[in-house]
C-alpha positions, 0 to 999 in steps of 0.5 A: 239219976241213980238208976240210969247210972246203974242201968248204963253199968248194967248194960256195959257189963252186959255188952262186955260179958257177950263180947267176951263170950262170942270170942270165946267160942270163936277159935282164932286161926294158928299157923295151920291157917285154919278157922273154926266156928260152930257153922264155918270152917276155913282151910288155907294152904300156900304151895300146896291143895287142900286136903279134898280138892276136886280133881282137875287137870293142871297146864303143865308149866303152871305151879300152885300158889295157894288153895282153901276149902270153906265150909259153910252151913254144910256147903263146901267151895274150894278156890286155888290159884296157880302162876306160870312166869312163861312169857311165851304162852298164849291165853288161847293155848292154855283156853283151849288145852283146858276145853279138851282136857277137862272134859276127858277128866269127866267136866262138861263145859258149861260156859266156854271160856269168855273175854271179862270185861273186854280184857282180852287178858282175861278169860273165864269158863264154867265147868261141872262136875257131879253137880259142882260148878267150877270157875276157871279163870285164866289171866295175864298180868305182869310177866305172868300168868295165873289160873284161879279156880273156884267153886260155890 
């Protein structure tokens, strides 16, 4: 009985002195939204781009809301998000703006803009760039409109 006891202690204090470690290690984000682990780094920004964000051309009428930059196991993807509050755009305008603008900036169209999930509100299409795939996904919800783009 005494051994259990003094094996289950053991075993408690191991667990403590892990967690403790683990989460020191581990630095906890602070008002410059960044994350850092040994392997990971997480950059956040709102109204701005990250530091480093492929280039790409950007509707006019559209401001940025927020992008991040993710560093994985040496892997870099990068997402944004931009909103425009203009009711009188149509997704086709914007769709077909961003199929000739993009590959005069050097992206070839990889997959062209397609309706998600029978939402006609919702259109996305895949670019490439250097080897870099982007997402671009446009959709019209709520009086707005909102541009994501990401990359794996």
């Amino acid at each position: 009985m005494k051994k259990i006891l003094i094996i289950t202690l053991s075993l408690i204090s191991l667990g403590g002195l892990l967690t403790a470690l683990y989460f020191s290690r581990t630095k906890v984000p602070t008002n410059n939204d960044t994350l850092e682990s040994e392997d990971e780094v997480f950059i956040e920004e709102e109204g701005s781009l990250v530091d480093g964000f492929p280039a790409l051309p950007v509707y006019p009428s559209f401001t940025i809301d927020e992008s991040s930059k993710e560093i994985d196991d040496g892997k870099t993807s990068w997402q944004a998000k931009w909103t425009s509050s203009d009711t009188t755009l149509k997704l086709s305008q914007i769709t077909n703006w961003y199929s000739q603008q993009m590959p005069q900036s050097g992206w070839i169209i990889s997959i062209p803009f397609e309706i998600q999930d029978n939402n006609p509100d919702s259109q996305t299409a895949v670019f490439e760039k250097d080897g870099l795939p982007l997402y671009l996904n446009v959709t019209r919800t709520e009086g707005k409109i909102t541009l994501s783009v990401q990359t794996y």
